[in-house]
Kinemage of the C-alpha trace (Angstrom):
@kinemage 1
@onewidth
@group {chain A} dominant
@subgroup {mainchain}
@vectorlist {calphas} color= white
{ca unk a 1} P 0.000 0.000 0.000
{ca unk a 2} L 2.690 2.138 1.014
{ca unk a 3} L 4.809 1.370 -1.972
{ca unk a 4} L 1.805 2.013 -4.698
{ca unk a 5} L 1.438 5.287 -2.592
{ca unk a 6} L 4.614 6.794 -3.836
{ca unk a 7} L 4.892 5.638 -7.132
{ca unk a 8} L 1.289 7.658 -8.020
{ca unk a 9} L 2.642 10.652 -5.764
{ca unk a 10} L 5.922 10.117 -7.956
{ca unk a 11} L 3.666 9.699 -11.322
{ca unk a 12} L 2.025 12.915 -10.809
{ca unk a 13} L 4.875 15.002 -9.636
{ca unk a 14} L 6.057 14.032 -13.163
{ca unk a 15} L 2.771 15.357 -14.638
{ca unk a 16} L 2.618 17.789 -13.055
{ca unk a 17} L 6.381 18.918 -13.790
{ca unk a 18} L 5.604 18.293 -17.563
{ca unk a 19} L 2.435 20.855 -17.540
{ca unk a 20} L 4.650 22.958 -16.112
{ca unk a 21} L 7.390 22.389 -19.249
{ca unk a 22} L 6.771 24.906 -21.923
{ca unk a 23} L 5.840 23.640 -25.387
{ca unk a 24} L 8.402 24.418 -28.086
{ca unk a 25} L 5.913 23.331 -30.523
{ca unk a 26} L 3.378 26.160 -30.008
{ca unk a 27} L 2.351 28.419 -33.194
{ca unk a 28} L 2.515 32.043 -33.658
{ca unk a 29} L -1.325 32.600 -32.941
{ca unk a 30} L -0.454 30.560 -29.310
{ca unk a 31} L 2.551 32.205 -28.881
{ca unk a 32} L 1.235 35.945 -29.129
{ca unk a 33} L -1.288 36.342 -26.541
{ca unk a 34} L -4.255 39.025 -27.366
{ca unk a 35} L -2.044 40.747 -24.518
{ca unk a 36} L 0.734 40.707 -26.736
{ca unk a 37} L -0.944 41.716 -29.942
{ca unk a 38} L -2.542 44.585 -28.049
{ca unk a 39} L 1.151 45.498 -27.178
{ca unk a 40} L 2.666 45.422 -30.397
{ca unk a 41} L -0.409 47.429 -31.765
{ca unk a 42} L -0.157 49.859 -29.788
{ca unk a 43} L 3.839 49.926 -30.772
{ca unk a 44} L 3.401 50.123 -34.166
{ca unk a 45} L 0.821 52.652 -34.134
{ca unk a 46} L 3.346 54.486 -31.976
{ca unk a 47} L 5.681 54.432 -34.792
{ca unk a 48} L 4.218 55.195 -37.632
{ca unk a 49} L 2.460 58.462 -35.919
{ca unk a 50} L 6.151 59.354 -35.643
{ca unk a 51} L 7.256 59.200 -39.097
{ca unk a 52} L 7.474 62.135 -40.617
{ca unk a 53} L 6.250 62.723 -44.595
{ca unk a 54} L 10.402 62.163 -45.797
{ca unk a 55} L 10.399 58.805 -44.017
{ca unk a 56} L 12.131 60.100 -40.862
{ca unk a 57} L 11.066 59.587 -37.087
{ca unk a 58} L 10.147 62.588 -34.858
{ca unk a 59} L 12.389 60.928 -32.242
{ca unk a 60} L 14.725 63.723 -29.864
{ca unk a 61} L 17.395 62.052 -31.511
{ca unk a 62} L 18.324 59.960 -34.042
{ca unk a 63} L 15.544 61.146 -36.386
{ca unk a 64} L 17.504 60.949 -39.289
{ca unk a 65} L 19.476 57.910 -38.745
{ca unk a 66} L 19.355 55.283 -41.796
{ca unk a 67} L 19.575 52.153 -39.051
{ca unk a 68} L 16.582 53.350 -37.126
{ca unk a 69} L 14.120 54.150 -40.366
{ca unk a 70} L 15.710 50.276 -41.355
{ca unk a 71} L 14.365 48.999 -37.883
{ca unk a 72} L 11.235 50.927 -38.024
{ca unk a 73} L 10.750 49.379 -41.407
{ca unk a 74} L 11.065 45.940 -40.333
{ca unk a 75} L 9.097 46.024 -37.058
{ca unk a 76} L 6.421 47.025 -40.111
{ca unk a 77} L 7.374 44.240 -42.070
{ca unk a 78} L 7.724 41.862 -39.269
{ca unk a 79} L 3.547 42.665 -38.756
{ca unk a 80} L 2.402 41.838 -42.162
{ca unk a 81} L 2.721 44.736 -44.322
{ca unk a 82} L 5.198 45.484 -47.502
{ca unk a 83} L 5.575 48.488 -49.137
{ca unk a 84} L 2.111 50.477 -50.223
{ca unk a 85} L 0.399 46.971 -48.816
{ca unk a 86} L -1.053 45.830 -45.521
{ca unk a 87} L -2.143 48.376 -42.739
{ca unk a 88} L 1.502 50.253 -42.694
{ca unk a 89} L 2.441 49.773 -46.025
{ca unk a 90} L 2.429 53.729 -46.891
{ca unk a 91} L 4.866 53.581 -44.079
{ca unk a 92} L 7.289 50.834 -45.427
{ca unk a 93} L 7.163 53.019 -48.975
{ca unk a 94} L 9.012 56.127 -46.892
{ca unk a 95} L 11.438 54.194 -45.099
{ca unk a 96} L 12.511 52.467 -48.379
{ca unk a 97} L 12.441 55.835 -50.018
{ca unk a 98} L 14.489 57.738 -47.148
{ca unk a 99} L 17.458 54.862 -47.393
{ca unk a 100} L 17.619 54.988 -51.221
{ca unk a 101} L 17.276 58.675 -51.416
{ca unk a 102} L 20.191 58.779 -49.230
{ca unk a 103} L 22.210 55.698 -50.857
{ca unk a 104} L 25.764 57.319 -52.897
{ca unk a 105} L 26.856 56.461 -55.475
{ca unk a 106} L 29.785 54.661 -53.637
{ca unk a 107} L 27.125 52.432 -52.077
{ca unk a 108} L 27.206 54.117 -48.442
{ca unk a 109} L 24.068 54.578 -47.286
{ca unk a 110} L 24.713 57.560 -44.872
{ca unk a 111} L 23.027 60.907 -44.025
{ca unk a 112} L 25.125 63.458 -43.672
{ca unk a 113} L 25.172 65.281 -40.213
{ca unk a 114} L 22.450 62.829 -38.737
{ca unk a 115} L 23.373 61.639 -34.814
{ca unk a 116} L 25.403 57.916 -35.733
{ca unk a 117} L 26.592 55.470 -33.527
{ca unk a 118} L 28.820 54.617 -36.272
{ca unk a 119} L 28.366 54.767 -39.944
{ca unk a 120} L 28.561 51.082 -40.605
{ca unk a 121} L 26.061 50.100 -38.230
{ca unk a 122} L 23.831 52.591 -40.205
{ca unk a 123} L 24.613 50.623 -43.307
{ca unk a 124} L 24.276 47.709 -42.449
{ca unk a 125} L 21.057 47.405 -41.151
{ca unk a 126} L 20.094 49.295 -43.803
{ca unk a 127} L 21.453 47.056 -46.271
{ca unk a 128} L 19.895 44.533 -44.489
{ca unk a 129} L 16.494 46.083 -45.207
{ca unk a 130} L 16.753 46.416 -48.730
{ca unk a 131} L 17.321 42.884 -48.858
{ca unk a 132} L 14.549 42.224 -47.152
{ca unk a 133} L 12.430 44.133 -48.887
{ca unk a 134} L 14.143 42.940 -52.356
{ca unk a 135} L 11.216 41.987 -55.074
{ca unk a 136} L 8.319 44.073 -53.006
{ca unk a 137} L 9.297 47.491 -53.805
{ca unk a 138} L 8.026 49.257 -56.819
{ca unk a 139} L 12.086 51.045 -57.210
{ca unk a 140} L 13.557 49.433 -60.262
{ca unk a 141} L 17.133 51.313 -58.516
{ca unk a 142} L 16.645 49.341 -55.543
{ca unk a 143} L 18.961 45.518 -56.719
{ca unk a 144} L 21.601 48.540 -57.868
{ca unk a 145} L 21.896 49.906 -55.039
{ca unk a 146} L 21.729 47.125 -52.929
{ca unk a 147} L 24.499 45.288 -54.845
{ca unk a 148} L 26.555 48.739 -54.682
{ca unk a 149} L 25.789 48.845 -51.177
{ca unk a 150} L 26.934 44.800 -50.618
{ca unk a 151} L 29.802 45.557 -52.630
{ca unk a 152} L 30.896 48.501 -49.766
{ca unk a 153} L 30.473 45.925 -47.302
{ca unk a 154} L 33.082 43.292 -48.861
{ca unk a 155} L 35.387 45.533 -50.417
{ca unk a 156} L 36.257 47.167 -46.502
{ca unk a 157} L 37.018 43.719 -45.000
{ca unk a 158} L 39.770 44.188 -42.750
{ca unk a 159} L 42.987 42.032 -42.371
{ca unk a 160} L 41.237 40.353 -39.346
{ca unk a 161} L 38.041 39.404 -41.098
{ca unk a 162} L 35.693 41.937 -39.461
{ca unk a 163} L 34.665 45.536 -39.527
{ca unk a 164} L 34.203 48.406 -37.743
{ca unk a 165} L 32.648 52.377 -37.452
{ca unk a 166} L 33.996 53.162 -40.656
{ca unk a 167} L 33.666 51.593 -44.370
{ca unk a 168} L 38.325 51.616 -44.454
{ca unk a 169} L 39.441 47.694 -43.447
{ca unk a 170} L 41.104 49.044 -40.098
{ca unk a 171} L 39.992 47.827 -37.025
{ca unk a 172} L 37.425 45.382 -36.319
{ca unk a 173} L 34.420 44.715 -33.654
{ca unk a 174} L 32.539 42.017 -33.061
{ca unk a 175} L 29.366 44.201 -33.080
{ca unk a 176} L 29.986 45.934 -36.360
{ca unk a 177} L 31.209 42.745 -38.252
{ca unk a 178} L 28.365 40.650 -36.992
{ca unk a 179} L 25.822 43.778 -38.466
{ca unk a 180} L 27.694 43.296 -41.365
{ca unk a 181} L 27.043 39.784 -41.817
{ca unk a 182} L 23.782 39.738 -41.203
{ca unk a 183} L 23.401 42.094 -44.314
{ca unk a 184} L 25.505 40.204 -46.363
{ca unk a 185} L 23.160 37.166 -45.278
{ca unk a 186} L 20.219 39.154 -46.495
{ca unk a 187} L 21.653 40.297 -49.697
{ca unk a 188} L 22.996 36.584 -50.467
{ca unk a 189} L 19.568 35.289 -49.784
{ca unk a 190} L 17.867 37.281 -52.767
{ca unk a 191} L 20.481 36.123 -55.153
{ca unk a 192} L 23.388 38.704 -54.694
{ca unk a 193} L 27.169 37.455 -55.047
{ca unk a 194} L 28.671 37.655 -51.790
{ca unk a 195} L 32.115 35.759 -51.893
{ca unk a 196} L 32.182 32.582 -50.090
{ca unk a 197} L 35.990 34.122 -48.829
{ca unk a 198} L 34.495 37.271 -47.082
{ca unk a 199} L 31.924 35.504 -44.939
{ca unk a 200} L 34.319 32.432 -44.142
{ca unk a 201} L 37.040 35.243 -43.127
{ca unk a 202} L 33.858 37.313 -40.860
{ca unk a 203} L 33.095 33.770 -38.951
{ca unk a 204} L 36.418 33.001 -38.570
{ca unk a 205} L 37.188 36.121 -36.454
{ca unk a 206} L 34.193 35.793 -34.716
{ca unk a 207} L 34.749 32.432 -33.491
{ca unk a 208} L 38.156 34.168 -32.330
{ca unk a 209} L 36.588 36.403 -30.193
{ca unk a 210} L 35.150 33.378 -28.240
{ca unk a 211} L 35.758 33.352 -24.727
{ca unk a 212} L 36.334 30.313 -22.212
{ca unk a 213} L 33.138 31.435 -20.845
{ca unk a 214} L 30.968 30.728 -23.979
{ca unk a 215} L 30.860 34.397 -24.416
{ca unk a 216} L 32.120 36.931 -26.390
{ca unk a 217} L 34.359 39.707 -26.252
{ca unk a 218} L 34.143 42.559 -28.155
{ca unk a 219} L 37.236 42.392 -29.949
{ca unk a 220} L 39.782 39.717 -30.905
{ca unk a 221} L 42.726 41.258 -28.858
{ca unk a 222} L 40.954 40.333 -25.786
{ca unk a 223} L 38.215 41.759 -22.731
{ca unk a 224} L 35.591 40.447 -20.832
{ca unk a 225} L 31.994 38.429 -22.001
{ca unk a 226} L 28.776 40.026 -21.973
{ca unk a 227} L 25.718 39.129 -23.248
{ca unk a 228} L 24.509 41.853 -26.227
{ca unk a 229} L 27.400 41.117 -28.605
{ca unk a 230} L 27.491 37.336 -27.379
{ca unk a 231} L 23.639 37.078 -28.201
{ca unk a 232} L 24.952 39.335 -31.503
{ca unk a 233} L 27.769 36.809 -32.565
{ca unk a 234} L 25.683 33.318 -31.758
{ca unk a 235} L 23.196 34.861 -34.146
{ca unk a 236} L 26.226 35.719 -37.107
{ca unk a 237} L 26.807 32.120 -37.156
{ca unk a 238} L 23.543 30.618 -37.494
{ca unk a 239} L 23.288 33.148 -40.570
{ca unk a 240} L 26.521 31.828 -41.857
{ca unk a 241} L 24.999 28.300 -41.531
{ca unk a 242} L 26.485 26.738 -38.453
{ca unk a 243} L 23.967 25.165 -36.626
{ca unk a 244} L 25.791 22.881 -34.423
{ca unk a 245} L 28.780 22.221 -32.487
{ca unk a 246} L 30.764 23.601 -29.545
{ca unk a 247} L 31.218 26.979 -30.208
{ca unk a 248} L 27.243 27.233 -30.998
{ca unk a 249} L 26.612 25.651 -27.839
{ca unk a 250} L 28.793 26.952 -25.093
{ca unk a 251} L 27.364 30.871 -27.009
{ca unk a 252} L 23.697 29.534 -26.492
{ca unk a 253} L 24.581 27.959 -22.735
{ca unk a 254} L 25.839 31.789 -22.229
{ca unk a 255} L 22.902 33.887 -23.300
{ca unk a 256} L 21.070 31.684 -21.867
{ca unk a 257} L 22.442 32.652 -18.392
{ca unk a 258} L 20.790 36.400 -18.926
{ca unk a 259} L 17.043 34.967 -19.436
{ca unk a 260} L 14.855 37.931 -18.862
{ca unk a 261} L 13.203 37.499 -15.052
{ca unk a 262} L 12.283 40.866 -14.212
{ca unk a 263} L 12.542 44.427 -15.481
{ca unk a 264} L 15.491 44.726 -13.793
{ca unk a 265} L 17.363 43.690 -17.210
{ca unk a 266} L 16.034 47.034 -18.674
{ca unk a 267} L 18.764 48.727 -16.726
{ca unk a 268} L 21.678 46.605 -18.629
{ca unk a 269} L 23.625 48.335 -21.119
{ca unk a 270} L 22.477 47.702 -25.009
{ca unk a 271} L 19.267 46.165 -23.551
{ca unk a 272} L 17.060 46.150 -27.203
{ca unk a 273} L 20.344 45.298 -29.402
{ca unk a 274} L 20.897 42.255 -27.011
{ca unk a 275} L 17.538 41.081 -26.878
{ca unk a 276} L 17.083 41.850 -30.491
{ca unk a 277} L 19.783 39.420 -31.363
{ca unk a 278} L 19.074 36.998 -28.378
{ca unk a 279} L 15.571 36.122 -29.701
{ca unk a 280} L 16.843 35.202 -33.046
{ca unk a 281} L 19.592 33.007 -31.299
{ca unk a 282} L 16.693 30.962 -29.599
{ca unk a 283} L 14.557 31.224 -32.145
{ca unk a 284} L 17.018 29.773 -34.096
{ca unk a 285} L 18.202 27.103 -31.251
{ca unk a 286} L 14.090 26.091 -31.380
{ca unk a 287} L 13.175 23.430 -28.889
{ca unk a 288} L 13.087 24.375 -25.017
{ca unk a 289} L 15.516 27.189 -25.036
{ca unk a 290} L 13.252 28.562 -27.444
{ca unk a 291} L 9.588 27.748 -25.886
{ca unk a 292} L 11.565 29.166 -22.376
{ca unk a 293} L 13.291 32.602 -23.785
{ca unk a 294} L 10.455 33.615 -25.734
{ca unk a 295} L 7.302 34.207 -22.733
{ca unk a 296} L 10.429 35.585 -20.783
{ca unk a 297} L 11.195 38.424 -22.925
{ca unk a 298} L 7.248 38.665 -23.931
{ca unk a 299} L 6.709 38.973 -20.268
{ca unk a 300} L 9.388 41.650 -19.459
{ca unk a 301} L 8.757 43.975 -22.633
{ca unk a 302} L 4.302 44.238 -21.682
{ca unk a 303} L 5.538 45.411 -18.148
{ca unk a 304} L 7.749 48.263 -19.396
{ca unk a 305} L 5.442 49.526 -22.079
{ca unk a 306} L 4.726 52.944 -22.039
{ca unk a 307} L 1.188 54.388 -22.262
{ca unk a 308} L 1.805 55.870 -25.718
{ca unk a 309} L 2.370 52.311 -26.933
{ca unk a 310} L 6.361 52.979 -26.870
{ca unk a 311} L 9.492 51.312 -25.194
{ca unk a 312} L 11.730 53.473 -23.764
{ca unk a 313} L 15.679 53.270 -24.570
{ca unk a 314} L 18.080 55.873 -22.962
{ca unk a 315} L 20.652 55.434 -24.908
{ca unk a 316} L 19.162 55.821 -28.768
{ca unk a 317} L 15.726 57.027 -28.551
{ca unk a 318} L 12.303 55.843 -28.157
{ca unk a 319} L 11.565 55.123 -31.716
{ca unk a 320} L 14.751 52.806 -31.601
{ca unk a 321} L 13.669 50.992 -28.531
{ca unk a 322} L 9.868 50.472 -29.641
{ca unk a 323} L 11.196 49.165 -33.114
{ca unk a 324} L 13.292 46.707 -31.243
{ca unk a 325} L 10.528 45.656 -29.088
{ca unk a 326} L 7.794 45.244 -31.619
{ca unk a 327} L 10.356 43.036 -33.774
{ca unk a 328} L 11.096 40.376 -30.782
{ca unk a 329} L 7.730 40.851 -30.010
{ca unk a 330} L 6.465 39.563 -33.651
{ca unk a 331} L 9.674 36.884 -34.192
{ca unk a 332} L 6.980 34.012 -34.383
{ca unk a 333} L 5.053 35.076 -36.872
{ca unk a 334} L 8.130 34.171 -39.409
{ca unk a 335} L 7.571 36.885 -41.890
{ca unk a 336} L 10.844 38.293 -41.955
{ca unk a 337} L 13.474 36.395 -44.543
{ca unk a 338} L 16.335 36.836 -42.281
{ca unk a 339} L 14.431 35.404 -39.059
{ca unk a 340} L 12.750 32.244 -40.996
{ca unk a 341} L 14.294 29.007 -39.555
């Protein structure tokens, strides 16, 4: 009697733990609670009441920064709607025309003047959204100046592999370089050249910057781990096609480390770049680190909302940090090229 008494205390502690389990197998519509939808409503509404007529956000700062119109653009995209299609689609239209409008003939898509956390950053996630929007826009100039823009990218490869604030093969970053690869993923995706050499050479330093840790430092001279450019680099590999093996796994173990618990994390440094690249890492990953990371983040983004619909972000700008939130927000609804598994 005894003994059958523990093994059905036993059987439903295991029950009980499995309930508990998250599913990795749950769809978008599961995933993205009417609580969350309401969220990222709200956030994109936010947005595009910000844009101004030229494509540009009515942000403090920032306004005229290529790699926040690109991020505004793909929270858009990342919802549904394309250029002149879907319920922001007029929006979409203005971001693509602000980045081409302000593409040279060199490639570099840079605005003159405009607050910059470093030009390259600005071009690559701008390059990045041409790609993605490659074959929906109505600009027969667009596949130039993306491939003019791709070309920028490759041809200011530095000696290490990587990149950095400036388009002259100098220094490097981890940061930088793994924006850049992430555009050359992009552009390679819709049927651009992008030399097999330049993105073996940008993986290769990345896995150099790998520390004992599982995390990453920021460049390949040395420093400590932390979690936005680790999420950042884990991401620059599954883009380069490495889905497996130790360095993949000790980078995922890492992030993992820094699963959202609280709002707390909205005090760490680079919070929306981390989390922007840590949701496509598990995303990626799929399975339980996915089914886990995902309501985490949900959770801790619907708490620090804003009543205007928008995410704050001290360092950048508001428009920034709702763009960031609205595209982890939407990561299971798979629209996005770059994100699709």
């Amino acid at each position: 009697m005894f003994h059958g008494t523990i093994i059905a205390v036993c059987c439903a502690m295991q029950v009980a733990a499995l309930a508990e389990e998250p599913d990795p197998e749950k769809t978008a519509a599961e995933m993205i609670s009417p609580e969350t939808q309401a969220a990222i409503d709200r956030g994109l509404a936010y947005l595009a009441i910000q844009q101004r007529e030229d494509g540009t956000f009515g942000s403090r700062d920032y306004d005229r920064n290529v790699a926040v119109c690109a991020l505004v653009g793909m929270a858009f995209i990342s919802g549904g709607s394309t250029p002149d299609r879907g319920p922001y689609g007029m929006e979409v239209s203005r971001c693509v025309d602000y980045i081409l409008e302000h593409t040279k003939d060199s490639g570099f898509i840079v605005v003159e003047g405009a607050s910059s956390h470093g030009p390259m950053y600005e071009h690559g996630f701008a390059t990045l959204f041409l790609a993605e929007i490659s074959g929906m826009s109505r600009h027969r100039d667009l596949r130039e100046k993306l491939t003019k823009a791709v070309a920028l990218i490759v041809s200011t490869q530095n000696a290490e592999g990587g990149w950095r604030y400036d388009p002259i093969p100098n220094e490097a970053d981890i940061s930088v370089t793994v924006c850049q690869i992430m555009a050359l993923r992009a552009a390679r995706n819709t049927g651009i050249r992008v030399p097999a050499q330049t993105i073996d050479r940008a993986i290769d330093y990345v896995k150099r910057c790998q520390n004992s840790d599982g995390g990453f430092m920021y460049m390949a001279s040395g420093g400590d781990s932390e979690f936005p450019r680790s999420a950042a680099a884990v991401v620059a590999l599954y883009s380069a096609g490495i889905y497996e093996g130790p360095v993949l796994e000790r980078g995922l173990d890492y992030i993992e480390t820094y699963i959202p618990r609280s709002t707390a994390f909205s005090r760490e440094n680079h919070y929306f770049y981390g989390h922007y690249y840590a949701i496509q890492a598990m995303w990626h990953a799929g399975g339980q680190r996915w089914a886990k990371w995902y309501p985490a983040i949900r959770d801790a983004l619907l708490e620090r909302q804003s009543e205007d619909g928008s995410w704050m972000d001290q360092s950048i700008s508001p428009v920034y940090g709702t763009a960031m939130a609205c595209i982890i927000l939407q990561i299971p609804n798979n629209y996005l090229p770059i994100f699709q598994r």
